[in-house]
C-alpha positions as CSV (number, residue, x, y, z in Angstrom):
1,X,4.1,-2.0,-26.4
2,X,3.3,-5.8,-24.9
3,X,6.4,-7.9,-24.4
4,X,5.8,-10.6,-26.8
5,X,6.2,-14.2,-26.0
6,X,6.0,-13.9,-22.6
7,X,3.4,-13.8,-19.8
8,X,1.9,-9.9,-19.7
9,X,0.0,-8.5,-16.8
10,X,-3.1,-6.8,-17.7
11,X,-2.8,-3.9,-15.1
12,X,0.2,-2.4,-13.0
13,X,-1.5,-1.7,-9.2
14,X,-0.5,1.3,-7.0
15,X,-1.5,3.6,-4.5
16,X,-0.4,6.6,-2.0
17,X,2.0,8.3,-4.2
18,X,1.3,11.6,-1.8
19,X,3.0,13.7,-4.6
20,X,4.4,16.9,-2.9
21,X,7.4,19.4,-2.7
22,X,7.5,19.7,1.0
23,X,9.8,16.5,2.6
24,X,8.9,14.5,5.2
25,X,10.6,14.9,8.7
26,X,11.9,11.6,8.3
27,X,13.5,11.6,5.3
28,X,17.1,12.4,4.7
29,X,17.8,12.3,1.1
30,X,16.7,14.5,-1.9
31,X,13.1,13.4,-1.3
32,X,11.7,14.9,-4.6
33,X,14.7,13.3,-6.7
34,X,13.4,10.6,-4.5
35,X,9.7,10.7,-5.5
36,X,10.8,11.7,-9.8
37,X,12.6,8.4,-9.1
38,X,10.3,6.2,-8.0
39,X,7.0,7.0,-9.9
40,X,10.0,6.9,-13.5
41,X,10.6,3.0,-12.5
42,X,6.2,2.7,-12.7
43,X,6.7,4.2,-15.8
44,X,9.1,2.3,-17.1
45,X,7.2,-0.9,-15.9
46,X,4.1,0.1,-17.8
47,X,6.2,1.1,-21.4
48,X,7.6,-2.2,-21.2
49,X,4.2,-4.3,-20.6
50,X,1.7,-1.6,-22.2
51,X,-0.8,-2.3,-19.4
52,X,-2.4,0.4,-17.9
53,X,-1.7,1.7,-14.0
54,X,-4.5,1.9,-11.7
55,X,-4.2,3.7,-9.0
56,X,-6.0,3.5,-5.9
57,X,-6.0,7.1,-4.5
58,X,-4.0,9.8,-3.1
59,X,-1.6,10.5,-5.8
60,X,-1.3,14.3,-4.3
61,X,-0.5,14.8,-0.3
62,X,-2.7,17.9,-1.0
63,X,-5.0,19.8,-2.9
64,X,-3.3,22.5,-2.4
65,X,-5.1,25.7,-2.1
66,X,-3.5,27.3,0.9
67,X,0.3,27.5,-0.5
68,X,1.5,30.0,-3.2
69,X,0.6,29.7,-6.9
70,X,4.3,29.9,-8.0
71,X,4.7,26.4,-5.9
72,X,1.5,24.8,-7.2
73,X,2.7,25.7,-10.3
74,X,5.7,24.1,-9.7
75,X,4.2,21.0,-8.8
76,X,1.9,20.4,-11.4
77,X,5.1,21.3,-13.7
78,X,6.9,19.0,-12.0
79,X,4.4,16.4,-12.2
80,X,3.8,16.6,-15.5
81,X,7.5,15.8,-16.4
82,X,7.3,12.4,-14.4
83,X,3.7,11.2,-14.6
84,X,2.6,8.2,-16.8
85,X,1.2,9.7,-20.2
86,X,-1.7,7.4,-19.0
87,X,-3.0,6.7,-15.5
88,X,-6.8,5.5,-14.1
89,X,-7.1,6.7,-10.7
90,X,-9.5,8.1,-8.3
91,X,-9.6,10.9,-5.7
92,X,-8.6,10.3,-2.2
93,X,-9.2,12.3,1.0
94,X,-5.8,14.3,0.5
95,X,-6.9,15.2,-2.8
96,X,-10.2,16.7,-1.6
97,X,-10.5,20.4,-0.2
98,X,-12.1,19.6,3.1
99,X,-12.2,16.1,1.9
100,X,-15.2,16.9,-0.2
101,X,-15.4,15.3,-3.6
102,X,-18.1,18.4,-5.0
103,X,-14.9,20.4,-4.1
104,X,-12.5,18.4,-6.9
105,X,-12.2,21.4,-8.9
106,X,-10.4,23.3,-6.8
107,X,-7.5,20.9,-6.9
108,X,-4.0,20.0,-8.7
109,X,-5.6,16.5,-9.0
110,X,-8.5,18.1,-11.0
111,X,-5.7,19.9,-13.2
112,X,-4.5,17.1,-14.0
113,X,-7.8,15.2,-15.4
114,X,-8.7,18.3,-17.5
115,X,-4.7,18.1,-18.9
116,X,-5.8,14.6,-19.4
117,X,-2.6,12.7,-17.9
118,X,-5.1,11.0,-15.3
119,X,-8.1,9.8,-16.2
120,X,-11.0,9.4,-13.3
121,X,-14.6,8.8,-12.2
122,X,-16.4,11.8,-11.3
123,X,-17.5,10.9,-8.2
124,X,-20.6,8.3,-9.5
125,X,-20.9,5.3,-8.6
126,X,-20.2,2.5,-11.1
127,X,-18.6,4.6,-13.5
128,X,-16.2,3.2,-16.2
129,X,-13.0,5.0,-15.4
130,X,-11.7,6.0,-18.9
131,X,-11.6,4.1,-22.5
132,X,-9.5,1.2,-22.1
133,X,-10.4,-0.1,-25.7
134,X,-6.9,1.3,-26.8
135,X,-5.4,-1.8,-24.9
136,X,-5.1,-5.3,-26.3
137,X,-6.5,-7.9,-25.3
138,X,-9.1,-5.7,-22.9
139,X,-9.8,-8.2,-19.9
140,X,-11.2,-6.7,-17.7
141,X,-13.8,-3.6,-16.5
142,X,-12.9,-0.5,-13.7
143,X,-15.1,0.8,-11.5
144,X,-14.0,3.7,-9.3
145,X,-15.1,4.6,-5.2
146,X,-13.8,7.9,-4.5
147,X,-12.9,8.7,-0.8
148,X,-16.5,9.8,0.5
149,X,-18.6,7.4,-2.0
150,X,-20.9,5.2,-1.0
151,X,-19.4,1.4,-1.5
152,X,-21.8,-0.6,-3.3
153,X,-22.2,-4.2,-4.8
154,X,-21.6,-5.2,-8.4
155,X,-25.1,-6.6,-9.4
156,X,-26.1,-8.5,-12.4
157,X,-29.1,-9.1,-14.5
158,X,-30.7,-11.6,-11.6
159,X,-30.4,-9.2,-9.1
160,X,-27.8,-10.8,-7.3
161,X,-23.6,-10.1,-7.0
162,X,-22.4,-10.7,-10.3
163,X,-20.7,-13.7,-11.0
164,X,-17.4,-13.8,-12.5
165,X,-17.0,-13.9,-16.0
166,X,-14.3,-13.9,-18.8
167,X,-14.1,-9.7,-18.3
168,X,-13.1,-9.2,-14.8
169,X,-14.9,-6.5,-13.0
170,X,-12.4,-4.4,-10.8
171,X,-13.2,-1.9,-8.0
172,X,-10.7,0.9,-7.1
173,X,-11.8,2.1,-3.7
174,X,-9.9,4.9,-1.6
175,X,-11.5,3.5,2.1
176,X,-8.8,2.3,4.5
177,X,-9.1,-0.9,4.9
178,X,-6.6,-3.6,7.3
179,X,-5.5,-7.2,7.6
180,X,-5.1,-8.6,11.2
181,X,-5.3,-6.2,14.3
182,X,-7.3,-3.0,14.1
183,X,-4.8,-0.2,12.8
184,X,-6.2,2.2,15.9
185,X,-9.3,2.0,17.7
186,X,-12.8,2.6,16.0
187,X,-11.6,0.8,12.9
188,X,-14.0,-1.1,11.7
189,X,-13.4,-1.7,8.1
190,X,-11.0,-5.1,7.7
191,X,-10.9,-6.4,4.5
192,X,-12.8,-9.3,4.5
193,X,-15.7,-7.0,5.2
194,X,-14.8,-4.9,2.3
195,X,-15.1,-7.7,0.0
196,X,-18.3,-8.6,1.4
197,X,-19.4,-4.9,0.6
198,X,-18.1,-5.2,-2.8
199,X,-19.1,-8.5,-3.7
200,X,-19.3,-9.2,-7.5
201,X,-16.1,-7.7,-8.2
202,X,-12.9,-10.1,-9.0
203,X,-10.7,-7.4,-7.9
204,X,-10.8,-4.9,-5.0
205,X,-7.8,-2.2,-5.2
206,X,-7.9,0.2,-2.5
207,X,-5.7,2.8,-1.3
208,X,-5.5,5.0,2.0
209,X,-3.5,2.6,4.1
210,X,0.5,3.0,4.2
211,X,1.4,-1.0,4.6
212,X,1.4,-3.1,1.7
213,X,-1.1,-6.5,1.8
214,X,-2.6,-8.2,-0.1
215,X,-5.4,-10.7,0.7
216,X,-7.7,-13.6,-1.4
217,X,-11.2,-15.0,-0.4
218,X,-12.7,-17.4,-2.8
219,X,-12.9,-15.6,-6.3
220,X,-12.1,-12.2,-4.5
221,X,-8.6,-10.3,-4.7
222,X,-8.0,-7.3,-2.4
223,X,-4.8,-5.5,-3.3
224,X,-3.5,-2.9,-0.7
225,X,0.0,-1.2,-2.6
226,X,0.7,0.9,0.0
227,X,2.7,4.0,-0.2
228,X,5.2,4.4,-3.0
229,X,7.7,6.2,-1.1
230,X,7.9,5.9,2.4
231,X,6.6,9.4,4.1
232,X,6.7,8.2,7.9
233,X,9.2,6.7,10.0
234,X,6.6,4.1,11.1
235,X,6.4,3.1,6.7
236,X,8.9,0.2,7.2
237,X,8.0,-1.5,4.3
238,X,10.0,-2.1,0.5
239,X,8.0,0.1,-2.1
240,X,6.4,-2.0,-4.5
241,X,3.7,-2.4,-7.2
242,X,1.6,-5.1,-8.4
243,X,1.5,-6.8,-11.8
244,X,-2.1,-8.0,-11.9
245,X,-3.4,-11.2,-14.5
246,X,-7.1,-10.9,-15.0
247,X,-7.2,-14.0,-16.4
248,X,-6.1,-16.2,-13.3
249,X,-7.1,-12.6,-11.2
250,X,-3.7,-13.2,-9.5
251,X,-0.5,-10.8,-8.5
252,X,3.0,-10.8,-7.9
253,X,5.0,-7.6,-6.0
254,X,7.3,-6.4,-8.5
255,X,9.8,-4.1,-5.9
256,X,10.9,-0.5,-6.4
257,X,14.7,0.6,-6.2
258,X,15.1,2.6,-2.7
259,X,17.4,3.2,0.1
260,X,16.4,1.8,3.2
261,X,18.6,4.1,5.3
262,X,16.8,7.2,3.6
263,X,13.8,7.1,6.6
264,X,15.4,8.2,9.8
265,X,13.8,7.7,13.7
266,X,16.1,10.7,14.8
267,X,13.0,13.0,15.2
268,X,11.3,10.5,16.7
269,X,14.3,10.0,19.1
270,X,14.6,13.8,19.5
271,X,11.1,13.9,21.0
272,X,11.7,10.7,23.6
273,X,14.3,12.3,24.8
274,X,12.6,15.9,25.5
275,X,9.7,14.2,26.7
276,X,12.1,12.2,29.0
277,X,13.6,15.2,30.4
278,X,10.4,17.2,31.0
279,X,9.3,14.1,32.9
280,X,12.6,14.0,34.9
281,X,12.5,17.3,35.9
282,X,8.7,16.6,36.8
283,X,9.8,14.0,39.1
284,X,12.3,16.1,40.4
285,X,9.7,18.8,41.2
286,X,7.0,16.3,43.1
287,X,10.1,15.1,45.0
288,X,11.8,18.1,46.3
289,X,9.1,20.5,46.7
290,X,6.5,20.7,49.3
291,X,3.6,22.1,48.4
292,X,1.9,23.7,51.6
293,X,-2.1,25.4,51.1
294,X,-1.4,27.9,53.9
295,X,-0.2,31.1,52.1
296,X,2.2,32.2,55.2
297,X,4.4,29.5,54.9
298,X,4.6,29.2,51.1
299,X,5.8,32.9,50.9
300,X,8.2,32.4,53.4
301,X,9.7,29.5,51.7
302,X,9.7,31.9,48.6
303,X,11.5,34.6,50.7
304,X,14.1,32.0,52.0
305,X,14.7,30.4,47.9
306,X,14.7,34.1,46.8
307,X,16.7,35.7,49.5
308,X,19.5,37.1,47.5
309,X,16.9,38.7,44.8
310,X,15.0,40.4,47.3
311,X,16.2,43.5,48.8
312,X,16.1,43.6,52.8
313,X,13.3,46.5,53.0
314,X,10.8,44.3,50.6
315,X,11.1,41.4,52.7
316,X,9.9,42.9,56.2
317,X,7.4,44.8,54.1
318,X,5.8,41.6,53.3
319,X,6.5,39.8,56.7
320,X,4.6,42.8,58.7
321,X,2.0,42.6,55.8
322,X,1.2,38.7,56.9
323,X,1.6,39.6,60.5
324,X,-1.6,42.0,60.5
């Protein structure tokens, strides 16, 4: 039910949840309390405004297909407990068997549309991403990009980007998009070019990227959550959500509970150091050892390191061998 008497956002924004049961290297807590945890606070948000969540893609880390059916039993089961009774989301790449939306089918996301706790596009552009007529005071309209679809303009009647109106026209888009420097090289998406792609939208949510940001351009909003619960010891930031206000198409963070000390750099640490000592022992190598092309003197510097593992006979066997 809607808070009464006070300021209500019309949507709650997130992304990345990555759903799974294996744990992350980095963490070290109970990372599936962890996960039941953090997705039970979104719920709780949502009872308390009766808004609906849109999510921007990703909500499993896989499909899948290529563990045990007792264990993708166990997470559907699993997600079922914790889930929102209502969510509007779309497909991302980790959702996809070989990142193929025709594929959608074959995975737990897919379960969970036909169990309807998630309602989605099908993978067509433009598509209205559920009824949201059960919700007072409607603002606003959805459209969903799955990861693989074609990003395309909202147009109106003239032919041209729609202009805003009193019903806000979101876009949820699962592309991975950046503010500032280029993530890694061959990026090419930043988020000002996203908008431009989806001009005539009020709202751009998109999912895919880990770090949270958020970014405004005339009447344009892009809303990057980033992940709920931190699955990389790079993932620095505080999980968070987004209360969204069509009206004024404006957010504010609202922050998660979480333990800061639950994402360790140990592994990361672990693999310094072993790459420090291989190179050590490289050095060590280049320094004390002489590498000679003539094959005489390399196997008598082998005879000479070796001489108390080869017996006596051997050894002039091989000399008068060389000597011939």
């Amino acid at each position: 039910m809607r808070t009464k008497g006070v300021q209500t956002p019309d949507a709650i924004l997130s992304s990345d949840w990555h759903y799974r049961l294996s744990v992350p290297v980095c963490r070290e807590d109970d990372f599936l309390q962890t996960q039941d945890h953090k997705i039970g606070q979104v719920v709780r948000l949502q009872e308390k405004f009766g808004c609906p969540i849109l999510h921007g893609g990703d909500v499993f880390h896989k499909w899948y297909g290529d563990v045990d059916k007792a264990k993708v039993a166990n997470l559907v089961t699993r997600a079922m407990r914790v889930f929102p009774e209502e969510m509007f989301a779309i497909p991302g790449n980790h959702e996809m068997p070989s990142h193929d939306i025709n594929n959608i089918d074959q995975s737990v996301y897919q379960t969970m549309v036909e169990a309807r706790r998630i309602k989605t596009c099908e993978g067509k552009v433009f598509n209205l991403i559920g009824n949201m007529e059960d919700y007072v005071n409607l603002k606003f309209r959805a459209f969903g990009f799955p990861y693989g679809i074609e990003l395309q303009m909202r147009m109106g009647g003239d032919g041209k980007p729609y202009k805003s109106g009193e019903i806000k026209g979101a876009a949820i888009a699962h592309v991975l998009t950046y503010k500032g420097r280029r993530p890694f090289p061959g990026a090419n998406l930043g988020c000002e070019t996203l908008m431009r792609k989806l001009a005539g939208y009020d709202l751009i949510l998109t999912g895919d990227n880990h770090k949270p940001f958020i970014h405004k351009k005339g009447r344009q909003l892009l809303v990057n959550p980033g992940s709920l619960t931190r699955q990389r010891s790079s993932e620095t930031h505080r999980p968070r959500v987004y209360l969204w206000y069509a009206k004024t198409n404006t957010v504010e963070p609202y922050y998660l509970q979480y333990d800061e000390k639950a994402v360790t750099r140990k592994h990361i640490q672990e693999k310094e150091e072993r790459e420090d000592r291989v190179a050590n022992f490289i050095d060590k190598l280049k320094t004390n050892v002489k590498i000679d092309i003539d094959f005489r003197v390399n196997m008598q510097r082998h005879l000479r390191a070796n001489k108390n593992k080869i017996d006596k006979r051997t050894k002039e066997m091989i000399i008068a061998a060389m000597e011939d």
